[in-house]
LOTIVEX-327807 format. One record per residue (C-alpha): z, x, y. Coordinates in Angstrom, 1 decimal. Layout:
R       up     east    north
R        Z        X        Y
...
END
This chain:
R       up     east    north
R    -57.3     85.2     -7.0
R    -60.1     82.7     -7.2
R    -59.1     78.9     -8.9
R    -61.7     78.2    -11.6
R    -62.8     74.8    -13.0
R    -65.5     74.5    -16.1
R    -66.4     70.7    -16.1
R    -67.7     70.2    -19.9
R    -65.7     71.4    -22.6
R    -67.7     71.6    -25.5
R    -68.4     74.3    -27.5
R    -70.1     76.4    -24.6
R    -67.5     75.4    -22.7
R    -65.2     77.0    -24.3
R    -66.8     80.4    -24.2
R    -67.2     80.0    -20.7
R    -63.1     79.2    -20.8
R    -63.1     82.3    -22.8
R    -64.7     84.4    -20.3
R    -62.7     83.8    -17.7
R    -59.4     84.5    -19.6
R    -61.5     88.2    -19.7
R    -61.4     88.6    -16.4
R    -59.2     89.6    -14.0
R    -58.0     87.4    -10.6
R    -59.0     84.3    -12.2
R    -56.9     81.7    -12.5
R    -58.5     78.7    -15.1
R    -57.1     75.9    -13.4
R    -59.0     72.6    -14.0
R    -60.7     71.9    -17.6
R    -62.5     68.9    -17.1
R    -64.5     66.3    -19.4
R    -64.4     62.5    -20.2
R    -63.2     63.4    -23.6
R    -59.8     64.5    -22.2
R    -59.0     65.5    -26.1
R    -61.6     68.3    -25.7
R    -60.5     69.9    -22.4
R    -56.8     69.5    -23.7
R    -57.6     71.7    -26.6
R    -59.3     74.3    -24.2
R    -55.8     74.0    -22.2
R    -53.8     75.2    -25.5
R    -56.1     78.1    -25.9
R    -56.7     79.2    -22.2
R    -54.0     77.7    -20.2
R    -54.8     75.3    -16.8
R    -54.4     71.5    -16.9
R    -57.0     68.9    -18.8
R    -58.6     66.2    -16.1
R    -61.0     63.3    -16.9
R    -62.3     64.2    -13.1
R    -62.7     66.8    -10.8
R    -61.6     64.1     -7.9
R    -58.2     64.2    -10.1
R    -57.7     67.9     -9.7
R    -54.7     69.1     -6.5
R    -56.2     72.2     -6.3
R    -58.9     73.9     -4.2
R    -61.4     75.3     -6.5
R    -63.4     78.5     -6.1
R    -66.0     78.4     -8.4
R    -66.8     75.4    -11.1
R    -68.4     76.2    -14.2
R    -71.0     73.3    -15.4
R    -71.0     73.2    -19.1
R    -72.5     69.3    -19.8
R    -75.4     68.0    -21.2
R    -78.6     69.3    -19.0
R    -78.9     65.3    -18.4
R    -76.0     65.3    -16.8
R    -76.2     68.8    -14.3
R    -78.5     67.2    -11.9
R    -75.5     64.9    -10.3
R    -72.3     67.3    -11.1
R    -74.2     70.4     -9.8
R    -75.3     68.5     -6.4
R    -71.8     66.8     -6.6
R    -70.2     70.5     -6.4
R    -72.4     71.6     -3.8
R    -71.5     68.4     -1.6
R    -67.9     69.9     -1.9
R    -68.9     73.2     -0.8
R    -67.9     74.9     -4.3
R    -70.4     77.7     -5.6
R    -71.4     76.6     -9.4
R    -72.0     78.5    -12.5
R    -74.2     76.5    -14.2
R    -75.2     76.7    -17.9
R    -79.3     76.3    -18.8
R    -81.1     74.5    -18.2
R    -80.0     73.7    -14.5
R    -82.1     70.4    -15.1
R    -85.0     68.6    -17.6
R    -86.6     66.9    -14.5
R    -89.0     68.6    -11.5
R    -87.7     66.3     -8.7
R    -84.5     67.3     -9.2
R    -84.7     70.8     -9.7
R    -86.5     71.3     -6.4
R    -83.8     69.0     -4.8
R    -80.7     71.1     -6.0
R    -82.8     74.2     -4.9
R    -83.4     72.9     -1.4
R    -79.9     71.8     -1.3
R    -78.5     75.3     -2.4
R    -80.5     77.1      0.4
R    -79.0     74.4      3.2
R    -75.6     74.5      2.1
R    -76.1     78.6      1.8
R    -73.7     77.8     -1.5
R    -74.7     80.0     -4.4
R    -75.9     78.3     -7.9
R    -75.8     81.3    -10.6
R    -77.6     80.7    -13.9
R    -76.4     80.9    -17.5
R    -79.5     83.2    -18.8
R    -77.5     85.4    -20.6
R    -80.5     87.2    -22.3
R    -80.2     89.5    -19.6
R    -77.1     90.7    -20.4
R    -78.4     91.6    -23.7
R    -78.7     95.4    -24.5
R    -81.9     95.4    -25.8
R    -83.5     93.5    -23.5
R    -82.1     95.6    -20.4
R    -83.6     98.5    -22.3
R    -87.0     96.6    -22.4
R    -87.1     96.3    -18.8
R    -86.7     99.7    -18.4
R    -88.9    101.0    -20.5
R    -91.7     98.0    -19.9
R    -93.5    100.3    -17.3
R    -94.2    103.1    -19.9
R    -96.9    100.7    -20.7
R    -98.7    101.4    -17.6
R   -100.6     97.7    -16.5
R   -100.0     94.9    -18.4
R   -102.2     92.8    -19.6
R   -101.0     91.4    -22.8
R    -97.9     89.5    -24.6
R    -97.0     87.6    -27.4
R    -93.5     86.0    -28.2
R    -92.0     84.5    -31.4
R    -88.9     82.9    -31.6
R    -88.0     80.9    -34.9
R    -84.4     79.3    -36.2
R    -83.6     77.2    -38.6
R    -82.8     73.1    -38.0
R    -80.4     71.6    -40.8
R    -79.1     68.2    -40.1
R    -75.3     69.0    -39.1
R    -73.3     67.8    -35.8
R    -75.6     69.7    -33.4
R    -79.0     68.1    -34.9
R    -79.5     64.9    -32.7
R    -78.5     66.9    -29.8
R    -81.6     69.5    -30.5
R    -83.8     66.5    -31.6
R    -83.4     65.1    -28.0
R    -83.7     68.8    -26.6
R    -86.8     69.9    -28.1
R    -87.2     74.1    -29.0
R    -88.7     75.0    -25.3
R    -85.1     73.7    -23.8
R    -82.8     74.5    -26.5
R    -84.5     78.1    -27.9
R    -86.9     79.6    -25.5
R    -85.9     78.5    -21.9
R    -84.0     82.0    -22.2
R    -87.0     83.8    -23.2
R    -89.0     82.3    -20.9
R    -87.0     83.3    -18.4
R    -86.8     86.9    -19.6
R    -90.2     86.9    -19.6
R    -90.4     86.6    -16.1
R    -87.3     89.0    -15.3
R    -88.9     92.0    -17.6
R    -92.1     91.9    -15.9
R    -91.1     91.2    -12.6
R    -93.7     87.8    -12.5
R    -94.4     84.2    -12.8
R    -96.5     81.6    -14.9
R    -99.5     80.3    -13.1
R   -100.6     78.5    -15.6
R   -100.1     76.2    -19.4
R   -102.1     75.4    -21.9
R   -100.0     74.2    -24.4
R   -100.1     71.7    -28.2
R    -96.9     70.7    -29.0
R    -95.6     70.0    -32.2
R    -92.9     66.5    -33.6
R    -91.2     65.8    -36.9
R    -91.0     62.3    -37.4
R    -87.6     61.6    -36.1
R    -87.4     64.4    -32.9
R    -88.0     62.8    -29.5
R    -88.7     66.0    -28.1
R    -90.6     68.5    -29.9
R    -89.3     71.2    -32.8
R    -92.6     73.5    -32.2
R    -94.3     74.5    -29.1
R    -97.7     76.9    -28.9
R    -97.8     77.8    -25.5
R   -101.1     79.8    -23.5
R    -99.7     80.9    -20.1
R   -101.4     83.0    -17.4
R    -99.0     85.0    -15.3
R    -99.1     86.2    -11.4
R    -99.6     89.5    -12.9
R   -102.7     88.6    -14.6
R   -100.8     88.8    -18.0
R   -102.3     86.5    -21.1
R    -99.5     85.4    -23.2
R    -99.4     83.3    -26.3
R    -95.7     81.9    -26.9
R    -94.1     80.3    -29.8
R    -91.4     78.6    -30.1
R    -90.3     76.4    -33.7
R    -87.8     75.4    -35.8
R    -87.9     75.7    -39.5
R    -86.6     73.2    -41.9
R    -86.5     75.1    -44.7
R    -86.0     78.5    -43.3
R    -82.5     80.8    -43.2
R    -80.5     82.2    -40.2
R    -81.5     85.9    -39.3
R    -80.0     88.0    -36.4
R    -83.9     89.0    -35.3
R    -84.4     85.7    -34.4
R    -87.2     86.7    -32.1
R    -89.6     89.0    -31.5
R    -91.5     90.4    -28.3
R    -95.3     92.3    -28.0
R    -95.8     93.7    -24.5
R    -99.1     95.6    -24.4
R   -100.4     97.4    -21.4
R   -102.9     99.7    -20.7
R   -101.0    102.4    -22.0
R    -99.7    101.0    -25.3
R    -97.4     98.9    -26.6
R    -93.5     97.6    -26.8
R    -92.3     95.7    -29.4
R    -89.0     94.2    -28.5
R    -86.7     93.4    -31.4
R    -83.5     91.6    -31.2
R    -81.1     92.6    -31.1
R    -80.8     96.0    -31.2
R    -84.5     97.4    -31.7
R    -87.5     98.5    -29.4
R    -90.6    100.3    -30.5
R    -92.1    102.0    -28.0
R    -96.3    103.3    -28.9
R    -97.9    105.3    -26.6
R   -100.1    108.3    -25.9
R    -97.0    110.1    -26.4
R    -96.3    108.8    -30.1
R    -94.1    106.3    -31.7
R    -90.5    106.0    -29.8
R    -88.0    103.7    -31.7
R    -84.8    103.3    -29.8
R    -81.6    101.7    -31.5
R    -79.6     99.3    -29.7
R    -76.1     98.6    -29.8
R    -76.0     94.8    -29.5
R    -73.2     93.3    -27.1
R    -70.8     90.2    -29.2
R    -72.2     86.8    -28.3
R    -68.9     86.1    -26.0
R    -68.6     89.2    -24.4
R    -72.4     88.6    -23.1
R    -70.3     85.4    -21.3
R    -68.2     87.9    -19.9
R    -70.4     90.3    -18.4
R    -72.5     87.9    -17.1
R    -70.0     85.6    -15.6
R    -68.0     88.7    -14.4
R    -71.2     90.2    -12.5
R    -71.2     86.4    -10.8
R    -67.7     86.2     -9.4
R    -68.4     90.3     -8.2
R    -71.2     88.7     -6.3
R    -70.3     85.8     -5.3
R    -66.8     87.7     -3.7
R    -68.9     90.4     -2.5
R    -71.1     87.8     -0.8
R    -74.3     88.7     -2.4
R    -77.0     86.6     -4.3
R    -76.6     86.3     -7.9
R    -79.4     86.6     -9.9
R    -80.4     84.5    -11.7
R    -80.0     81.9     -9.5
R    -81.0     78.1     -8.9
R    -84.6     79.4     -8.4
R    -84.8     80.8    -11.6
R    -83.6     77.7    -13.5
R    -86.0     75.7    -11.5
R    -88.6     77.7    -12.2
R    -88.4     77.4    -15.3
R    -88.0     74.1    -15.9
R    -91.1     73.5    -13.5
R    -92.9     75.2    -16.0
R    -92.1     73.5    -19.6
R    -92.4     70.2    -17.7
R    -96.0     71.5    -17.2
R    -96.0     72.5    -20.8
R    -95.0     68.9    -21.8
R    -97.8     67.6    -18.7
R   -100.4     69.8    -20.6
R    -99.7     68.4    -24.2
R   -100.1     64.7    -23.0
R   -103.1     64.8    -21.3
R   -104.8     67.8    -23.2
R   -105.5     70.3    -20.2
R   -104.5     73.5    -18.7
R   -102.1     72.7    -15.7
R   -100.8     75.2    -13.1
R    -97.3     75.2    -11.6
R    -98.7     74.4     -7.9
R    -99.8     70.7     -9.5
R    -96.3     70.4    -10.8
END
């Protein structure tokens, strides 16, 4: 039976909470946050105890969920691995290079696993495109759009501070790199503000991968626009045709061969918690890396501060600068 914490109980924080009442020999223990009303409501749905503090909590913990703001995962991520706890940590693991190389080094001294909340993965139709992506034969090719709509509710100032590349596409970014089995080299990138966003509500990115892949990437919010499921849409094109990657729950495969459209069943957004957090604990008991892991999340947050580094001084910049 493992003891489970989650330290940020906020909305994601709960379907983390959620997840773990899915799964069996967990015991949700510690519900943590500075707004003890919020991890108290967690409590009444999911059981455990509400603390202010992890240093306030009797028991041993297992494995700690870290559900706060990104700002805030540098020092609760590195404060978990001082105590020797594995982490779960939601995306993105931080907005700052420095310290996502120093949680990475610290991960691989302590030997104490850091599993990533890239759920994408876990998503039916993107499993399917990764194995179905080498159909295409060599890659060469991608584009990616991704567009939702912004309305000024409780979430806006949070994804005014954010920006679209850390809110919306850090997943795809990193699905990018899982489907084809690579990694940026390189940004060129022209970011996009509305007048009151301190980070930025469109990105137009250029990247280069290790694979020799050209890729143009967009990312926006639209003021004016409506919710739809098929929020975004993915072009791989290879030598041998292309895959066009709906979500979520179509793929058109054109090749040689013809036209193959494959149907998806698409998983419920809190049951993709589940699986993913369930294949972490079967790893983590098991003693085997998780993936994705710490080096994903730094990874790609090495690479949209490059995006950001681009924009400002109006250059291409590589990931070995950064």
């Amino acid at each position: 039976m493992l003891n489970v914490g989650i330290i940020g109980c906020g909305g994601i924080g709960g379907q983390h909470a959620y997840a773990y009442s899915q799964i069996e020999d967990v015991n949700l223990v510690a519900l943590i946050d500075f707004d003890i009303k919020k991890a108290e409501a967690l409590v009444e749905k999911y059981g455990g105890k509400a603390y202010k503090s992890i240093d306030d909590v009797p028991e041993k913990l297992d494995l700690v969920s870290v559900v706060t703001p990104p700002a805030a995962h540098y020092p609760v991520v590195m404060d978990l691995l001082d105590r020797g706890i594995p982490v779960f940590c939601e995306k993105p693991i931080t907005t700052d290079v420095e310290q996502a190389k120093e949680l990475l080094k610290k991960s691989k001294e302590t030997g104490i696993q850091v599993g990533l909340g890239f759920k994408m993965r876990y998503e039916p139709v993107f499993a399917k495109a990764k194995e179905l992506v080498g159909e295409l034969g060599e890659l060469f090719g991608l584009s990616v759009a991704k567009n939702q709509p912004f309305s000024e509710d409780h979430r806006s100032e949070w994804i005014k501070n954010t920006g679209c590349m850390y809110e919306l596409s850090v997943h795809d970014y990193d699905l990018i790199n899982w489907i084809m089995d690579a990694e940026p080299v390189s940004v060129n990138a022209d970011l996009r503000y509305s007048e009151t966003w301190v980070r930025e509500d469109k990105a137009f990115l250029d990247v280069e991968y290790s694979n020799g892949v050209r890729a143009q990437l967009m990312s926006s919010y639209s003021k004016d626009s409506a919710w739809a499921p098929n929020d975004i849409t993915m072009v791989f094109t290879g030598e041998r045709g292309t895959m066009r990657v709906e979500r979520p729950d179509r793929i058109v495969l054109a090749t040689k061969d013809g036209v193959k459209i494959v149907d998806i069943e698409p998983l419920g957004g809190l049951e993709v918690f589940v699986v993913q957090i369930k294949k972490f604990i079967e790893k983590l008991t098991a003693g085997e890396e998780y993936i994705p892991g710490i080096k994903d999340g730094a990874i790609n947050t090495i690479f949209i501060e490059a995006a950001n580094k681009s924009h400002k001084e109006n250059k291409t910049v590589t990931m070995a600068e950064m």
